[in-house]
ChimeraX commands (.cxc) that place a marker at each C-alpha (Angstrom):
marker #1 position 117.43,95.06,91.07 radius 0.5
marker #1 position 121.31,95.14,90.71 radius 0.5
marker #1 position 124.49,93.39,91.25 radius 0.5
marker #1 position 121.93,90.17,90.66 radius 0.5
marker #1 position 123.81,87.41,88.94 radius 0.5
marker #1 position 120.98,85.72,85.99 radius 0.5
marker #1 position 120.52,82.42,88.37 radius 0.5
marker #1 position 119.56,84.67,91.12 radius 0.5
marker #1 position 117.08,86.81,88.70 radius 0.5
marker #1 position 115.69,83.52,87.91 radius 0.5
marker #1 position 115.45,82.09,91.59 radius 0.5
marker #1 position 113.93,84.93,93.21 radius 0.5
marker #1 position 111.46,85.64,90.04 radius 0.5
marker #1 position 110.16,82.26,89.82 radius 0.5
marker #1 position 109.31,82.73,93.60 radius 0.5
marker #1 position 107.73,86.16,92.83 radius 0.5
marker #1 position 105.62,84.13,89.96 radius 0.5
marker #1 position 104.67,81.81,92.45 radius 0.5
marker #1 position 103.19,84.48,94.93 radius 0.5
marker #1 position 101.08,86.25,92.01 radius 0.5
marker #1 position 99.25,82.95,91.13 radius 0.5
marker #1 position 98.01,82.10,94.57 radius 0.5
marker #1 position 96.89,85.50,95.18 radius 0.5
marker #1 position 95.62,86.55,91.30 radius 0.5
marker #1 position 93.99,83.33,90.06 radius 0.5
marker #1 position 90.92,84.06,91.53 radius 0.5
marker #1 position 90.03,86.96,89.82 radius 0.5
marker #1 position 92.02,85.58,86.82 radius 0.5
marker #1 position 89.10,82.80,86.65 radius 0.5
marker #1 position 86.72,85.93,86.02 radius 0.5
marker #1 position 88.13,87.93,83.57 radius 0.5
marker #1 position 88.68,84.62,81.15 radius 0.5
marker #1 position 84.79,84.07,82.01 radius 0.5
marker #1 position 83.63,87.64,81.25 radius 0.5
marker #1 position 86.01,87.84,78.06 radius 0.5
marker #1 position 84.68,84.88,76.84 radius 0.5
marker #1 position 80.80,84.19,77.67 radius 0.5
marker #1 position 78.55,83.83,74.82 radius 0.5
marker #1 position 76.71,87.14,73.41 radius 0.5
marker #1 position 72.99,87.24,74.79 radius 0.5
marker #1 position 70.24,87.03,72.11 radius 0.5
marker #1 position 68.34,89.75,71.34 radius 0.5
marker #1 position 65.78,90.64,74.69 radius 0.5
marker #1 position 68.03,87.99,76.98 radius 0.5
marker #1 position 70.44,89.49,79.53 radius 0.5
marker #1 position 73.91,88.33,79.48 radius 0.5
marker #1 position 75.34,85.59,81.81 radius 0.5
marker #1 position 77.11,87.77,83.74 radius 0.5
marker #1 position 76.10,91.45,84.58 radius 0.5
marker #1 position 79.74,92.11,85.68 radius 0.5
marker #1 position 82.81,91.53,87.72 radius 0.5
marker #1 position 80.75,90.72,91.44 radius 0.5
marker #1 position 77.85,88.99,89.96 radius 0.5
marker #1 position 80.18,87.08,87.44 radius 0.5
marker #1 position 81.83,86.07,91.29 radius 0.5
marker #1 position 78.67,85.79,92.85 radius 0.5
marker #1 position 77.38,82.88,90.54 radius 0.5
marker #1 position 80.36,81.31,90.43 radius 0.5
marker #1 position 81.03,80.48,94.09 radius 0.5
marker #1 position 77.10,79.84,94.46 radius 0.5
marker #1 position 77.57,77.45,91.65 radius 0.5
marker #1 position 81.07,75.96,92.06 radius 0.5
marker #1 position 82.09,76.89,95.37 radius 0.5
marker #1 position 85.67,78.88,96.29 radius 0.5
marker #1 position 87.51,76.29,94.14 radius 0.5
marker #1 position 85.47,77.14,91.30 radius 0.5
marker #1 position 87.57,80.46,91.12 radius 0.5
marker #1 position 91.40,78.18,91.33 radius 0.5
marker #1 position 89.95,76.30,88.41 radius 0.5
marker #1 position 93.21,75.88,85.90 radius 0.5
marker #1 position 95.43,77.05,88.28 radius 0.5
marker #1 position 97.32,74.25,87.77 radius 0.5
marker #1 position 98.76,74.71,84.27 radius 0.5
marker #1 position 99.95,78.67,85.29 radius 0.5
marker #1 position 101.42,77.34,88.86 radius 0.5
marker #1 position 103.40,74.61,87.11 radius 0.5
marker #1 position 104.39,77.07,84.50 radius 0.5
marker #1 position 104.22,80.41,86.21 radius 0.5
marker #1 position 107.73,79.82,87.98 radius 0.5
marker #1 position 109.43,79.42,84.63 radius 0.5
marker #1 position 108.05,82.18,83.29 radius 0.5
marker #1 position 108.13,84.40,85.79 radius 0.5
marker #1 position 112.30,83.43,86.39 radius 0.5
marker #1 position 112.96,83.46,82.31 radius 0.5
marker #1 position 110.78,87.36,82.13 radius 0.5
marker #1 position 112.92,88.67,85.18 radius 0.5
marker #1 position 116.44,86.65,83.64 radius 0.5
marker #1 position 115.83,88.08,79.90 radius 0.5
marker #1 position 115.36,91.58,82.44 radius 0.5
marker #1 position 118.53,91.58,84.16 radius 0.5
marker #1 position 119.85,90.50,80.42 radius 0.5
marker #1 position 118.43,93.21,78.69 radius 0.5
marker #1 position 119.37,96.03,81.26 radius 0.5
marker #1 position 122.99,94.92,80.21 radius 0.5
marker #1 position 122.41,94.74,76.62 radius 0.5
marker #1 position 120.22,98.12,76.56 radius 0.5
marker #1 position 122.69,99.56,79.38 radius 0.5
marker #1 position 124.34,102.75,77.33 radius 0.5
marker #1 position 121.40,103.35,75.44 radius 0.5
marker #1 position 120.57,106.43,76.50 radius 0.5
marker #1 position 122.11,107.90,80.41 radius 0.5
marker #1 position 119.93,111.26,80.63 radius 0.5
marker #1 position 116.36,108.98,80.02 radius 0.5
marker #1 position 117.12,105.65,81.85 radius 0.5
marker #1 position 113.27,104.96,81.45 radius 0.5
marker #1 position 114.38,103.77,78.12 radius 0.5
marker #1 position 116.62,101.06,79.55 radius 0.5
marker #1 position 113.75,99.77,81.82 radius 0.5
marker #1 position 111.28,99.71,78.68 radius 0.5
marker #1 position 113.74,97.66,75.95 radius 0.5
marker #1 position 115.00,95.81,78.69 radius 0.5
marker #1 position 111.41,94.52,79.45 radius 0.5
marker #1 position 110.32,94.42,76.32 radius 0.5
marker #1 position 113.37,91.78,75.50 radius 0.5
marker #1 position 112.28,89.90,78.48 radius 0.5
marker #1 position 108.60,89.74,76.95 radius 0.5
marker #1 position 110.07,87.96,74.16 radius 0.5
marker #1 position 111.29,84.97,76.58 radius 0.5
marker #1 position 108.31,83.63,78.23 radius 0.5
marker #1 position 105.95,83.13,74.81 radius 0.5
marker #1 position 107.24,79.57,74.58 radius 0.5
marker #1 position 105.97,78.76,77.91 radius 0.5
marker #1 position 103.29,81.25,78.50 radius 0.5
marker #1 position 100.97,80.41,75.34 radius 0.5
marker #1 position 100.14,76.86,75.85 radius 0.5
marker #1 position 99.79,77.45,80.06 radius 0.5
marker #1 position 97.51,80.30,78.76 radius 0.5
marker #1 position 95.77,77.95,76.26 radius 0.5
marker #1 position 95.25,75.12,78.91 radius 0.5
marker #1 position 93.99,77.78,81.78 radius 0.5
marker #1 position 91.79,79.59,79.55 radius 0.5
marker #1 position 89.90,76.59,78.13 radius 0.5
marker #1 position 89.68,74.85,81.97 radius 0.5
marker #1 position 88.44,78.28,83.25 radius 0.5
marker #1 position 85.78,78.62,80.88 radius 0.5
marker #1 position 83.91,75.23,82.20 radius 0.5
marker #1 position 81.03,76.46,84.03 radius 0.5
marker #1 position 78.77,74.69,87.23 radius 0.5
marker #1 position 79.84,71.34,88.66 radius 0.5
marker #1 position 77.06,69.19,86.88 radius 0.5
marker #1 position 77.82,70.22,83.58 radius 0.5
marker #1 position 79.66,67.94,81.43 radius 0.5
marker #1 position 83.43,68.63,80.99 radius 0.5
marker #1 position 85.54,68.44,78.24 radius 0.5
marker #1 position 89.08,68.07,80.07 radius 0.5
marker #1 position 89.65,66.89,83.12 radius 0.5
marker #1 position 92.30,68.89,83.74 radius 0.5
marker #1 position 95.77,69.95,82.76 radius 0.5
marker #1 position 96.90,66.63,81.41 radius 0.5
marker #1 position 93.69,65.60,79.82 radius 0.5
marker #1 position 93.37,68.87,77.89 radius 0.5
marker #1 position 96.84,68.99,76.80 radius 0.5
marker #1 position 96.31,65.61,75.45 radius 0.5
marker #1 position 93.33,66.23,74.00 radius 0.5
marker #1 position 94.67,69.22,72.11 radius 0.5
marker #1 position 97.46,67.39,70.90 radius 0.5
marker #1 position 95.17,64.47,69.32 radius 0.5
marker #1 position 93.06,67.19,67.91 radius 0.5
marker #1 position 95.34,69.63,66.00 radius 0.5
marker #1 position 99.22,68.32,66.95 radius 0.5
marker #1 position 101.79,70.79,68.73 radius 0.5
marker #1 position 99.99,73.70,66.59 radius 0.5
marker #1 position 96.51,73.12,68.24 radius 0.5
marker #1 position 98.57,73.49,71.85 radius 0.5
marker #1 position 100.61,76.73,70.93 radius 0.5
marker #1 position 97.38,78.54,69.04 radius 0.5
marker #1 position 97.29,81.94,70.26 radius 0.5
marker #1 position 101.46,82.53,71.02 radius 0.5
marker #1 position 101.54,85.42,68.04 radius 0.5
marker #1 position 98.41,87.06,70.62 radius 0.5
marker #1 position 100.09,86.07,73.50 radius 0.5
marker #1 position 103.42,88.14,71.97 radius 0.5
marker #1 position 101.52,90.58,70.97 radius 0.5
marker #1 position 100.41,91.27,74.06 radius 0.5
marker #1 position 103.53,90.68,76.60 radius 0.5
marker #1 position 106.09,92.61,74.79 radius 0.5
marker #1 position 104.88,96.27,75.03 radius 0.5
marker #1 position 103.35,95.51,78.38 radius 0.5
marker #1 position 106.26,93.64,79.89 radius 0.5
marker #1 position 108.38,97.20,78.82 radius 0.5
marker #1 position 105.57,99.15,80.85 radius 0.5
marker #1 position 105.63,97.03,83.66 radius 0.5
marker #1 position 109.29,96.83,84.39 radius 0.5
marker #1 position 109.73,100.76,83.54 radius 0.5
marker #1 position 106.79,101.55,86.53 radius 0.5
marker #1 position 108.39,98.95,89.04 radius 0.5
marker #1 position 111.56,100.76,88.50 radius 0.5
marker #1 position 110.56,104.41,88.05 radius 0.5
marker #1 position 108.10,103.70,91.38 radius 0.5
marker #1 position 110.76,102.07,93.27 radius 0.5
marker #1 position 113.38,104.89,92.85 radius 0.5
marker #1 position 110.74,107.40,93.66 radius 0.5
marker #1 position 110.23,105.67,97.38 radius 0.5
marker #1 position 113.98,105.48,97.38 radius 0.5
marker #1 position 114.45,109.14,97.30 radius 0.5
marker #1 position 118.26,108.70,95.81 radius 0.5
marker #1 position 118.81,105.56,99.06 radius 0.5
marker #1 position 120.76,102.53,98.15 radius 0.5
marker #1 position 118.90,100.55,100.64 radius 0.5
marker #1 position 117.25,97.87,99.85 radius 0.5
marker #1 position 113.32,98.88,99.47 radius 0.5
marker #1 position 110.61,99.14,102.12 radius 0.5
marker #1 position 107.98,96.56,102.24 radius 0.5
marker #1 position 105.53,99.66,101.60 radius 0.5
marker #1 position 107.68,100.65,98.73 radius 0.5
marker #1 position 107.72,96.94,97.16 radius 0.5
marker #1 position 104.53,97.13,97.18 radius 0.5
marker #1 position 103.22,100.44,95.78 radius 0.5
marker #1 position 105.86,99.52,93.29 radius 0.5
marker #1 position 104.54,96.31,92.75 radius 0.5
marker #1 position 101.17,97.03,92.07 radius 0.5
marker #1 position 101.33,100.20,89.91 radius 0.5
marker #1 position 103.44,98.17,87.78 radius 0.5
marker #1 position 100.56,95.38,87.80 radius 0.5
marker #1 position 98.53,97.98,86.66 radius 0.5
marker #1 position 100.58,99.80,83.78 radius 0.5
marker #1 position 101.07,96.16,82.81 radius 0.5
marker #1 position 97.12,95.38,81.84 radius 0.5
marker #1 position 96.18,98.77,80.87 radius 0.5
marker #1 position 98.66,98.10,77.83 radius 0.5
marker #1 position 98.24,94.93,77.40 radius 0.5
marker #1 position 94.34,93.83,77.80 radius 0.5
marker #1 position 93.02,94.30,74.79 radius 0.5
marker #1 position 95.70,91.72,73.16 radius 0.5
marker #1 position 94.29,89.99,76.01 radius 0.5
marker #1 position 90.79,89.52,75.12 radius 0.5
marker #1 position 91.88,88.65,71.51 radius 0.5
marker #1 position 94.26,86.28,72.85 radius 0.5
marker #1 position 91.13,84.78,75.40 radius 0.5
marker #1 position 89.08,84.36,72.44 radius 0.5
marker #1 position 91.32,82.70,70.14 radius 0.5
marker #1 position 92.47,80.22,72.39 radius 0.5
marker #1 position 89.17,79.03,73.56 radius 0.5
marker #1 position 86.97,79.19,70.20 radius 0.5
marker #1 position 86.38,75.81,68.40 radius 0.5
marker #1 position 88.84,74.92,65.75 radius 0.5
marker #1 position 88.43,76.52,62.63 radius 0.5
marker #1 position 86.41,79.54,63.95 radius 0.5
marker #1 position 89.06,82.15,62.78 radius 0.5
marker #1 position 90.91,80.68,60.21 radius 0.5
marker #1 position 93.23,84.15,59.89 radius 0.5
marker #1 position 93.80,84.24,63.85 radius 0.5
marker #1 position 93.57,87.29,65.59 radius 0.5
marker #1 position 92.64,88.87,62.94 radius 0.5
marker #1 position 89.69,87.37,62.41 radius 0.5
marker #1 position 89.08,87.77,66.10 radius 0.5
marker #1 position 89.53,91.47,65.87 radius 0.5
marker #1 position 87.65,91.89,62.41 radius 0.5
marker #1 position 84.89,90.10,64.51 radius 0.5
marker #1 position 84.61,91.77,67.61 radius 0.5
marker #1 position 84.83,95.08,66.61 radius 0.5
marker #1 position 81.82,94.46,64.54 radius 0.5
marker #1 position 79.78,92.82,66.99 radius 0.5
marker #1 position 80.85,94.43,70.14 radius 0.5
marker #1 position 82.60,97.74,69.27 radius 0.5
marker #1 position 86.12,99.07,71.01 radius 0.5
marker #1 position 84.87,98.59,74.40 radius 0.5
marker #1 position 84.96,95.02,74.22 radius 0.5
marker #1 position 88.94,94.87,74.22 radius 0.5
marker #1 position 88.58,95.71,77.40 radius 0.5
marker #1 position 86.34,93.14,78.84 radius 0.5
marker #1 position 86.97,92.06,82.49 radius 0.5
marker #1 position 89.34,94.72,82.70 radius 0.5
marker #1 position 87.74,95.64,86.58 radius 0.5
marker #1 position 88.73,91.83,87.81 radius 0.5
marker #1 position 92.47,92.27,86.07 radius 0.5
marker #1 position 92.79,95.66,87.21 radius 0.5
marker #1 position 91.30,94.65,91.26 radius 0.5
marker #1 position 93.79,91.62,90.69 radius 0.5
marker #1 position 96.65,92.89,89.32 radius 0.5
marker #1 position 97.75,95.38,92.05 radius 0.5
marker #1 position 97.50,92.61,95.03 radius 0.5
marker #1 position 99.00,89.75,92.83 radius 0.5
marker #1 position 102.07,91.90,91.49 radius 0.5
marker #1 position 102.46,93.70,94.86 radius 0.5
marker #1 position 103.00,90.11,96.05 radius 0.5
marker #1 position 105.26,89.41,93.12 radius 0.5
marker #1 position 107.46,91.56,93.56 radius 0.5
marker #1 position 107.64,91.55,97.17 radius 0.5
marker #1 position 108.36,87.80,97.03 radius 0.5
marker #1 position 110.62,88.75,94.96 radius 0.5
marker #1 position 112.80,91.15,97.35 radius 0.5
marker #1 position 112.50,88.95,100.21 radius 0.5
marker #1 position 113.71,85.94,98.03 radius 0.5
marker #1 position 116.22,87.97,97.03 radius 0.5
marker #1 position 117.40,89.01,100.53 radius 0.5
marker #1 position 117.32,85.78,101.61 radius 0.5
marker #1 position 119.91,84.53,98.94 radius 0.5
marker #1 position 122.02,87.52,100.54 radius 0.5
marker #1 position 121.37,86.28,104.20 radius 0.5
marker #1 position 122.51,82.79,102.53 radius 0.5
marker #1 position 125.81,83.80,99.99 radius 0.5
marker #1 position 126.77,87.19,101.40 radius 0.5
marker #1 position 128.40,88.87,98.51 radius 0.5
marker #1 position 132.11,90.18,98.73 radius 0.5
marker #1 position 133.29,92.81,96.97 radius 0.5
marker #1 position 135.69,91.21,95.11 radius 0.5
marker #1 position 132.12,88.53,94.01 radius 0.5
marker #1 position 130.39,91.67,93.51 radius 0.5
marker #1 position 133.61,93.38,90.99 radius 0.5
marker #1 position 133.63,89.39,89.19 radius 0.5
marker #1 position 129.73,89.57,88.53 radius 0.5
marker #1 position 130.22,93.32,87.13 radius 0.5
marker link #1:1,2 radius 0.2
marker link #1:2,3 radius 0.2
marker link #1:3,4 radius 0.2
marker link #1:4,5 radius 0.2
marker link #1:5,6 radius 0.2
marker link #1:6,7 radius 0.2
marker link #1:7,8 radius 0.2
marker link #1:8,9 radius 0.2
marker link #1:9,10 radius 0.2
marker link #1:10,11 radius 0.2
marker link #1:11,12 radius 0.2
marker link #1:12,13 radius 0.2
marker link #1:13,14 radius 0.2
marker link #1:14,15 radius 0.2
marker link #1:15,16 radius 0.2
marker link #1:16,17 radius 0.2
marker link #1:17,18 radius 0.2
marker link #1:18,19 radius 0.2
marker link #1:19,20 radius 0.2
marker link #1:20,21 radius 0.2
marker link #1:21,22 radius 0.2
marker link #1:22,23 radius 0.2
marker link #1:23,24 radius 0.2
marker link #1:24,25 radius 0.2
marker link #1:25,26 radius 0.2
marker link #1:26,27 radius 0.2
marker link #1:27,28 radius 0.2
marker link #1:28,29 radius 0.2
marker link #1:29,30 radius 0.2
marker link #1:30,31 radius 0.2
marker link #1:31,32 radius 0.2
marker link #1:32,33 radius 0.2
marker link #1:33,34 radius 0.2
marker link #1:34,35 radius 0.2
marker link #1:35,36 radius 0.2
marker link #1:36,37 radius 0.2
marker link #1:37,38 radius 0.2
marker link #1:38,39 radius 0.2
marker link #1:39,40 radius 0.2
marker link #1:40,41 radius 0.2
marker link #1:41,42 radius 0.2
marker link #1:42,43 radius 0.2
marker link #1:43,44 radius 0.2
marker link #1:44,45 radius 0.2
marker link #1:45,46 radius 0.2
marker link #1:46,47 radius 0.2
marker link #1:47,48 radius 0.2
marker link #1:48,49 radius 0.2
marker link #1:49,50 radius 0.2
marker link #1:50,51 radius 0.2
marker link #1:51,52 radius 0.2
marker link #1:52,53 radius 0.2
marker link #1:53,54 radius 0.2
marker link #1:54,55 radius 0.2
marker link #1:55,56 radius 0.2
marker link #1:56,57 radius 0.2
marker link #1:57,58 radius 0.2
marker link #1:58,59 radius 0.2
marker link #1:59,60 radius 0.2
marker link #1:60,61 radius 0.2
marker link #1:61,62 radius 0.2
marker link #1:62,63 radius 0.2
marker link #1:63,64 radius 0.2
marker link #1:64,65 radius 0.2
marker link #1:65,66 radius 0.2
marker link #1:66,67 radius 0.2
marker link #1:67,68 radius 0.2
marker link #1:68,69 radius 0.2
marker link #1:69,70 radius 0.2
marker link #1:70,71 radius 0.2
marker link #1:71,72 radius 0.2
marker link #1:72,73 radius 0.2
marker link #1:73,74 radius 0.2
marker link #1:74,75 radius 0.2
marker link #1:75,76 radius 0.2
marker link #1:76,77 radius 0.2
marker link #1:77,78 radius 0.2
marker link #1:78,79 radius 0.2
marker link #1:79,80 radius 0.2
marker link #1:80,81 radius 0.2
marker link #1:81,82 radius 0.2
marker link #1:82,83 radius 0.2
marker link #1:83,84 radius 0.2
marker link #1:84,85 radius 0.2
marker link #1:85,86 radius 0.2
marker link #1:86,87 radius 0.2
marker link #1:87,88 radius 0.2
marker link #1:88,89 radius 0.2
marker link #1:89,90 radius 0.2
marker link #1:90,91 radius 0.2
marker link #1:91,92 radius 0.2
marker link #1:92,93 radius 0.2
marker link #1:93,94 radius 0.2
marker link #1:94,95 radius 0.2
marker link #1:95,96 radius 0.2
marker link #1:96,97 radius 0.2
marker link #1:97,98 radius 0.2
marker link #1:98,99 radius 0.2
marker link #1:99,100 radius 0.2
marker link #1:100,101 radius 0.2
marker link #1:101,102 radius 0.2
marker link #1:102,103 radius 0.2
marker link #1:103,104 radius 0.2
marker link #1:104,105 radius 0.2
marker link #1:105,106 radius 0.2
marker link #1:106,107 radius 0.2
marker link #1:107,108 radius 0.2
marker link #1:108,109 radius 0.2
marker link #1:109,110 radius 0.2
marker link #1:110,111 radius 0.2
marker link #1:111,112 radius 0.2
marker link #1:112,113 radius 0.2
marker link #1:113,114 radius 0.2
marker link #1:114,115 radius 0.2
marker link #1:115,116 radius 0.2
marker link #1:116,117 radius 0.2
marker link #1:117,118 radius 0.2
marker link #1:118,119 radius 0.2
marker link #1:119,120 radius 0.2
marker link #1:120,121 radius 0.2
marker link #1:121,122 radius 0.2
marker link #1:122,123 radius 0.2
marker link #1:123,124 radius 0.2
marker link #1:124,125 radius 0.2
marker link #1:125,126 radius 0.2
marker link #1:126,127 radius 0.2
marker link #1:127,128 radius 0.2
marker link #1:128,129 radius 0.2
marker link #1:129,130 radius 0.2
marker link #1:130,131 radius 0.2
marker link #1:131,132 radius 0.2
marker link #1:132,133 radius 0.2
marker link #1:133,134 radius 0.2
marker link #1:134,135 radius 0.2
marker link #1:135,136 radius 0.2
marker link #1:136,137 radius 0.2
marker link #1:137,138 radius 0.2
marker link #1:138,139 radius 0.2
marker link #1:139,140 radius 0.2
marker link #1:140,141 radius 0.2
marker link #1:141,142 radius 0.2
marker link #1:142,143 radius 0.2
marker link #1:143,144 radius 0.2
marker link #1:144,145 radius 0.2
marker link #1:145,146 radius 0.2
marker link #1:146,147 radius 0.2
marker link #1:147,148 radius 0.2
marker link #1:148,149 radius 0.2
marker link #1:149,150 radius 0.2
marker link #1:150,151 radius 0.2
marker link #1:151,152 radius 0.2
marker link #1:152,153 radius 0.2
marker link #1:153,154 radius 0.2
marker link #1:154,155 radius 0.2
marker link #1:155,156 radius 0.2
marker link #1:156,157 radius 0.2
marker link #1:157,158 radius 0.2
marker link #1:158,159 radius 0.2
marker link #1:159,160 radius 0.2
marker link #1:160,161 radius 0.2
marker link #1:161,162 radius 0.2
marker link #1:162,163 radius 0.2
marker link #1:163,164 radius 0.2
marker link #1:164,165 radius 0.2
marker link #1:165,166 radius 0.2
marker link #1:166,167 radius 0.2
marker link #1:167,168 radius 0.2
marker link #1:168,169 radius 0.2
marker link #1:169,170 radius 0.2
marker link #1:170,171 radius 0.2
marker link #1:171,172 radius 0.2
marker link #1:172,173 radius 0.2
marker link #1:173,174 radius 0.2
marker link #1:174,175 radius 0.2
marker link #1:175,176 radius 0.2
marker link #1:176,177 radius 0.2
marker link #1:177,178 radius 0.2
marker link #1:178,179 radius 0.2
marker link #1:179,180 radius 0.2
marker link #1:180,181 radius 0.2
marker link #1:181,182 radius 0.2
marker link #1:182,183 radius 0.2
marker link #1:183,184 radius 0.2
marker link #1:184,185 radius 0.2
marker link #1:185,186 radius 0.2
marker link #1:186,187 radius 0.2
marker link #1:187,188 radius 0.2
marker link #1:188,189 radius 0.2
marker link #1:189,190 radius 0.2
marker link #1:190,191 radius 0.2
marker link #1:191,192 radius 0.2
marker link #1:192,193 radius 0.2
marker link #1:193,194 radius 0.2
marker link #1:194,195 radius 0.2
marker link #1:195,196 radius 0.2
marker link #1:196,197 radius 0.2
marker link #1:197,198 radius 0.2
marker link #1:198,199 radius 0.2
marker link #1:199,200 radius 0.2
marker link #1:200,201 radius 0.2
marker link #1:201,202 radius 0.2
marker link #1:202,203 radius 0.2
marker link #1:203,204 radius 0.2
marker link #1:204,205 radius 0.2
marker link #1:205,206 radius 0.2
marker link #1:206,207 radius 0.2
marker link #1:207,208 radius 0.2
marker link #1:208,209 radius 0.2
marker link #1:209,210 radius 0.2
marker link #1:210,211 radius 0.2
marker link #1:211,212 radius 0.2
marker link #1:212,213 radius 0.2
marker link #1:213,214 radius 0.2
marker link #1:214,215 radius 0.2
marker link #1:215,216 radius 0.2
marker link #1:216,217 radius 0.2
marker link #1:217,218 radius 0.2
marker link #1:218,219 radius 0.2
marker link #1:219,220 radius 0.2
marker link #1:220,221 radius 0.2
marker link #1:221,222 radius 0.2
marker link #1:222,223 radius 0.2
marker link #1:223,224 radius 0.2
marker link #1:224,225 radius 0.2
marker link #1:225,226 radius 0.2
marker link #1:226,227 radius 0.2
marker link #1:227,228 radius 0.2
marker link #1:228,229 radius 0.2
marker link #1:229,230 radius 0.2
marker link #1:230,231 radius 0.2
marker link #1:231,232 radius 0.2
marker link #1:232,233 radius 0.2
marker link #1:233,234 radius 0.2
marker link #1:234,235 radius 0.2
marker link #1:235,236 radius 0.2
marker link #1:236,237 radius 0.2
marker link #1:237,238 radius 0.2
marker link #1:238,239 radius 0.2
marker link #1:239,240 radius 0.2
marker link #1:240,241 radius 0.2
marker link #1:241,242 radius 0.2
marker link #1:242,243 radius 0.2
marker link #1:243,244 radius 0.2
marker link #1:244,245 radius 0.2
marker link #1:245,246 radius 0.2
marker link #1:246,247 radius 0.2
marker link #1:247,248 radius 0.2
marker link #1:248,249 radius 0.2
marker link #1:249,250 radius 0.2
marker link #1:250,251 radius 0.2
marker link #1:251,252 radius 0.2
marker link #1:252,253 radius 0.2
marker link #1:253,254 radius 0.2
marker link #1:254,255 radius 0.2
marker link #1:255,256 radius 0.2
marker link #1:256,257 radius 0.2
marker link #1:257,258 radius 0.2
marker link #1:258,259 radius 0.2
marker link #1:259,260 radius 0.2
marker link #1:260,261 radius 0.2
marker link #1:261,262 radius 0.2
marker link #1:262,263 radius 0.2
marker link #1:263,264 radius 0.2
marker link #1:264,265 radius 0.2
marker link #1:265,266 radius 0.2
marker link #1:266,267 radius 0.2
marker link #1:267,268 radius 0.2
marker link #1:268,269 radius 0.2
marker link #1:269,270 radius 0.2
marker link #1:270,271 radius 0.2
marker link #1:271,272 radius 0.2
marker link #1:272,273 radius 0.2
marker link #1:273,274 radius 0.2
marker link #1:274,275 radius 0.2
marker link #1:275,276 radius 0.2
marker link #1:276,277 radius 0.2
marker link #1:277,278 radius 0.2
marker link #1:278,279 radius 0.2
marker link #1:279,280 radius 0.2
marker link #1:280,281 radius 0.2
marker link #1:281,282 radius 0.2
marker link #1:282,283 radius 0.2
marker link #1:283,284 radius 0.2
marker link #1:284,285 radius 0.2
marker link #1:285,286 radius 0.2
marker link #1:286,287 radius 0.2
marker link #1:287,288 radius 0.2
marker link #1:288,289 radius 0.2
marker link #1:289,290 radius 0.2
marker link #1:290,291 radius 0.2
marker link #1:291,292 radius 0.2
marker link #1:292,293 radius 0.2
marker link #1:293,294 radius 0.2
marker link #1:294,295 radius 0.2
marker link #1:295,296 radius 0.2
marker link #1:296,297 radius 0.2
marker link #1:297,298 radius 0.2
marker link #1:298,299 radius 0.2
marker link #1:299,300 radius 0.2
marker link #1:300,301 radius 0.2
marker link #1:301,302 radius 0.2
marker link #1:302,303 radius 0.2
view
């Protein structure tokens, strides 16, 4: 990802974004609903035994387009974010460029750590509005918001602009260490299937790249996750200290292993929906090559 101007970082990443919704959402849609289902009383079992059966009832119940539920708010929102996170990138490789030349995994981390920093402003009310329209279960059952709009509005009436954004310090929290590890894995990954080439990379490379940085990604960041999840979607005035609260909470109901609720779904979604990130992201990007072919006397201007 070089000689990239910051429009073209931001063209050809809001097309990557684009690609990981459609092909993520799905098992998005069950993580939320494992993170967040109510504790079983004592001698019940839980709503959902795990990851297929938390599927299984859901399309029995719902249908397919019971799993694209709230895909709205992160499609509208997801190109935005996904452009500003790879723009603030590009940005920070230049900023964190002569940082350190013998351990250029440094660069890659800072650099997408700064870009974490970007997308909170749009990323924790989409996250807000998809988590609480994800969470409403079976197609007779009442609903709350109808939708995007409705919920947004509703949030607003309820609690003002502050009701809308709860959650951004968890949704920080979370994207700023693991927006370092996934850039630094793309990159690292990439240059390994490279083998020293200046080519641009194979499909199969994109890919692999892709998709281990999808993982590194949620294996950092999941448990600010389900603290984030929880937050968002709890009635107002459940944790009056935020995540704190949240954490104080679950750690004495649940124990460690529930920060890493639903991790199976993010972990079987992430590698797909990030392999198709990025490789919509390459392709977009050789297309805007195919389109402007770069001189070198463009390429020496945009150095």
């Amino acid at each position: 990802m070089t000689e990239m101007s910051p429009l073209e970082y931001f063209v050809c990443g809001g097309f990557g974004g684009i690609c990981t919704v459609i092909v993520g959402h799905p098992l998005d849609t069950i993580k939320v609903r494992l993170q967040t289902m109510a504790r079983p009383a004592p001698g019940q079992s839980p709503l959902y035994k795990g990851t297929a059966d938390c599927f299984k009832k859901t399309v029995r119940a719902e249908g397919f387009k019971g799993l694209y539920k709230g895909m709205g708010a992160p499609l509208v929102g997801v190109a935005p974010i996904f452009a500003i996170s790879f723009m603030g990138y590009g940005v920070g490789k230049n900023m964190f460029s002569g940082l350190n030349e013998k351990a250029p995994w440094q660069q890659y981390f800072y650099a997408g750590a700064f870009s974490g920093i970007f997308t909170t402003l749009i990323m924790a009310p989409g996250e807000r509005i998809k988590c609480l329209l994800q969470i409403q279960q079976g197609v007779n059952t009442p609903k709350l918001y109808n939708g995007p709009v409705d919920c947004i509005a509703k949030l607003y009436k309820q609690g003002g602009i502050s009701s809308i954004y709860r959650g951004s310090g968890a949704t920080l929290l979370r994207d700023i260490p693991a927006s370092g590890m996934y850039f630094l894995t793309y990159e690292v990954v990439k240059e390994w299937f490279a083998k020293g080439s200046k080519e641009p990379p194979s499909i199969f490379g994109t890919i692999c790249a892709g998709g281990a940085a999808g993982v590194a990604n949620w294996l950092i960041g999941m448990p600010p996750d389900v603290l984030k999840s929880r937050l968002q979607t709890a009635p107002e005035g459940t944790y009056k200290n935020g995540i704190r609260d949240v954490f104080k909470v679950l750690i004495k109901e649940e124990g460690p292993r529930a920060l890493y609720k639903g991790l199976t779904p993010v972990l079987l979604r992430a590698f797909p929906a990030n392999a198709a990130c990025f490789v919509g992201f390459e392709l977009c990007k050789q297309f805007l090559n195919f389109l402007f072919p770069k001189t070198p006397e463009s390429m020496t201007e945009s150095q």
